[in-house]
C-alpha positions as CSV (number, residue, x, y, z in Angstrom):
1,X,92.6,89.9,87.8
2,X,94.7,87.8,90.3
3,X,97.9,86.6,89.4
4,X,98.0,82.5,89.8
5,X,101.4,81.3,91.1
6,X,102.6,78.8,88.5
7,X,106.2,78.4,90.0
8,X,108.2,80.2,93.2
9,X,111.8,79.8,93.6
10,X,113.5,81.2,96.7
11,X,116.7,82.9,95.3
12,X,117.8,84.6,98.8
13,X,117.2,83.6,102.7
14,X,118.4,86.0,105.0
15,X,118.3,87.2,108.3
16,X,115.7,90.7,107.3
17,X,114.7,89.9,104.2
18,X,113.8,86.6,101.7
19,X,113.6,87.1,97.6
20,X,111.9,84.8,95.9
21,X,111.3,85.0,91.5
22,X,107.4,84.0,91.1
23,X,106.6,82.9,87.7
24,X,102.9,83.8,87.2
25,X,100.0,83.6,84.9
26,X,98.5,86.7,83.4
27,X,95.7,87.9,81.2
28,X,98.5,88.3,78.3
29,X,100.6,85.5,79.0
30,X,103.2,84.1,81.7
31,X,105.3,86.8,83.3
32,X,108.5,86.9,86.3
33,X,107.7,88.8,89.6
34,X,111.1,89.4,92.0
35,X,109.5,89.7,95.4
36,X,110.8,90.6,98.8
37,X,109.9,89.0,101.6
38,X,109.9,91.2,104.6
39,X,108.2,90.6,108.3
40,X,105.2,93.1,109.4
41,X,106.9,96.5,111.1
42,X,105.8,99.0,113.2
43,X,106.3,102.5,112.6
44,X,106.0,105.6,115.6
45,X,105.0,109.4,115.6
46,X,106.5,110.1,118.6
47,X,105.2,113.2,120.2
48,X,107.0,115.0,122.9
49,X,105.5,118.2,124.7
50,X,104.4,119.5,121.3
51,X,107.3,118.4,119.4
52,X,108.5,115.5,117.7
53,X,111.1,112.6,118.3
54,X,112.9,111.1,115.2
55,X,115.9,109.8,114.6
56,X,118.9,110.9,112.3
57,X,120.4,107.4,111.2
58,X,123.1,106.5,108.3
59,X,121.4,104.7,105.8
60,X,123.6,102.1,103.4
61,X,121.3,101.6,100.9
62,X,120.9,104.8,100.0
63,X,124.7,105.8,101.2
64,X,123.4,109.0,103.7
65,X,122.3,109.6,106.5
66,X,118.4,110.3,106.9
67,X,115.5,111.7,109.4
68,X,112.9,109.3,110.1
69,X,110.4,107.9,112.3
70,X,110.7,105.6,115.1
71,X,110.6,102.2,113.3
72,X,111.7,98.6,113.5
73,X,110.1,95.2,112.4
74,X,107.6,93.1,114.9
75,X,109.5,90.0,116.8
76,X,107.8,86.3,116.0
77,X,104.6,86.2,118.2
78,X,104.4,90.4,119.1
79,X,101.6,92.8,118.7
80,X,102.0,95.7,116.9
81,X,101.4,97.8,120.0
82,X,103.8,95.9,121.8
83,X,106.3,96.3,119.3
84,X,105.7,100.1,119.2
85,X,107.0,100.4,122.9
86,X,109.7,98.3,122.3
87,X,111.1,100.1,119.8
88,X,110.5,103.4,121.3
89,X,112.4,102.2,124.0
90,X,115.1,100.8,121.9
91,X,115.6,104.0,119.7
92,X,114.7,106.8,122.0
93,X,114.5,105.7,125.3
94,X,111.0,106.8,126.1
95,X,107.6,105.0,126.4
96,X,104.6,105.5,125.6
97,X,101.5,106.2,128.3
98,X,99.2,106.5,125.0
99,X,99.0,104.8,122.5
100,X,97.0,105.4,119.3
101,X,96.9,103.6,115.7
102,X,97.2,105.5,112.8
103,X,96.6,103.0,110.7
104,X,99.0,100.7,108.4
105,X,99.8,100.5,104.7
106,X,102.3,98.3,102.7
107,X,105.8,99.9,101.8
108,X,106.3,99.4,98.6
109,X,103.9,96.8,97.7
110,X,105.2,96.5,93.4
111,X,107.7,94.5,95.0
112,X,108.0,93.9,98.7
113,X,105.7,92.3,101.3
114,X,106.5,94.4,103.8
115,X,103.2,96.0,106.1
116,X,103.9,99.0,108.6
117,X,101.5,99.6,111.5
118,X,101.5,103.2,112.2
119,X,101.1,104.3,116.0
120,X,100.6,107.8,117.2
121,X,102.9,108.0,120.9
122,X,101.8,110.7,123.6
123,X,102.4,110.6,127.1
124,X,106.2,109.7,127.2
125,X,107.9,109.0,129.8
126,X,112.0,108.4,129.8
127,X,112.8,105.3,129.9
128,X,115.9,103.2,129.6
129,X,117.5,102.7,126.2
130,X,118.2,99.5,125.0
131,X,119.2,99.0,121.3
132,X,119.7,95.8,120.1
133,X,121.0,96.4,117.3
134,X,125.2,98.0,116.8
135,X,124.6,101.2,114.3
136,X,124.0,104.7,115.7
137,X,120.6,106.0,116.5
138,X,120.7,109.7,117.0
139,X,117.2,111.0,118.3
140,X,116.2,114.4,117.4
141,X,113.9,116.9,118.1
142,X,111.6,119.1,115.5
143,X,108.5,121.4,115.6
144,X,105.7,120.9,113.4
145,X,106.5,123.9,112.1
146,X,110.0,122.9,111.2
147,X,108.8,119.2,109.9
148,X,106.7,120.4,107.5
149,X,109.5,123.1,106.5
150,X,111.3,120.0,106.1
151,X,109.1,117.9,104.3
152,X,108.5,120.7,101.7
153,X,112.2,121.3,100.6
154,X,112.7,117.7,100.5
155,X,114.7,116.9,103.5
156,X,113.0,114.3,104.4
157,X,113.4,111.5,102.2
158,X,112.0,108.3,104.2
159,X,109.2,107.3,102.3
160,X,107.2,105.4,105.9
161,X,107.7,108.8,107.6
162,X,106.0,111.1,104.4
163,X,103.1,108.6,104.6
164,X,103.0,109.0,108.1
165,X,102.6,112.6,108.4
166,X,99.9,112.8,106.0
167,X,97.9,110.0,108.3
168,X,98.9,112.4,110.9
169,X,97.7,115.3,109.6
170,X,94.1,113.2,108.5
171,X,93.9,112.0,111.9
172,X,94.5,115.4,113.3
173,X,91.2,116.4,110.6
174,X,89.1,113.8,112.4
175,X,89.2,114.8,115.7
176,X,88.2,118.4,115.4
């Protein structure tokens, strides 16, 4: 069954993110949702000459520093694909010459509105970095091989780069 919006109440309004505390009918009764309110992001396998570019970042949140994906949120008015190259760009300093959708899934949808389009990058060419943002962006290189080493003794701990390995790997299935 939906859940039918009685009342909303913006709590937080901030330059990422916006929470708002839903009060909603259910099938037992009135309950409170807490939801985040995040803009659509793109999210980038970016494959280099058989290996793959990710970036080693410090993390606040989660106070370390972790490997992940090329990621970043989608500008007012941007395509996803367009986004992609951006933030290729921004993080790595490469772009794309192919281009391929994964697919796209929500985050962490129990709580957050937050949708990730996931793009497969080939073909890259350097390219000038240009990161708009002031925290460091290390890029780094792996092997499948060592990924998957990786992923299996739990050193990677980015929840958007797990999924997208596994629509990697699927999308990897389809082609044969």
């Amino acid at each position: 069954m939906d859940e039918k919006t009685l009342y909303s109440q913006t709590v937080y309004d901030g330059q990422l993110i916006k929470v708002r505390v839903d009060t909603v009918q259910t099938n037992s009764g009135t309950a409170t949702r807490e939801i985040v309110e995040h803009n659509p992001a793109v999210a980038v396998i970016a494959l280099d000459k058989g290996d793959f570019i990710m970036v080693r970042q410090y993390r606040k949140s989660v106070e370390q520093e972790l490997i992940e994906i090329v990621a970043g949120g989608i500008d007012h008015d941007e395509i996803p694909q367009v986004a992609a190259q951006r933030e290729l760009r921004e993080e790595i300093g490469f772009r794309a010459g192919k281009i391929t959708k994964l697919g796209a899934f929500y985050l962490s949808p129990g709580y957050c509105s937050e949708y990730i389009h996931l793009f497969l990058a080939e073909e890259l060419v350097a390219d000038k970095t240009w990161a708009e943002d002031t925290y460091e962006i290390t890029p780094v290189r792996f092997s499948a091989k060592t990924i998957s080493e990786m992923i299996a003794a739990g050193q990677i701990k980015d929840g958007k780069t797990l999924a997208a390995f596994t629509l990697y790997q699927a999308y990897l299935k389809l082609r044969r």
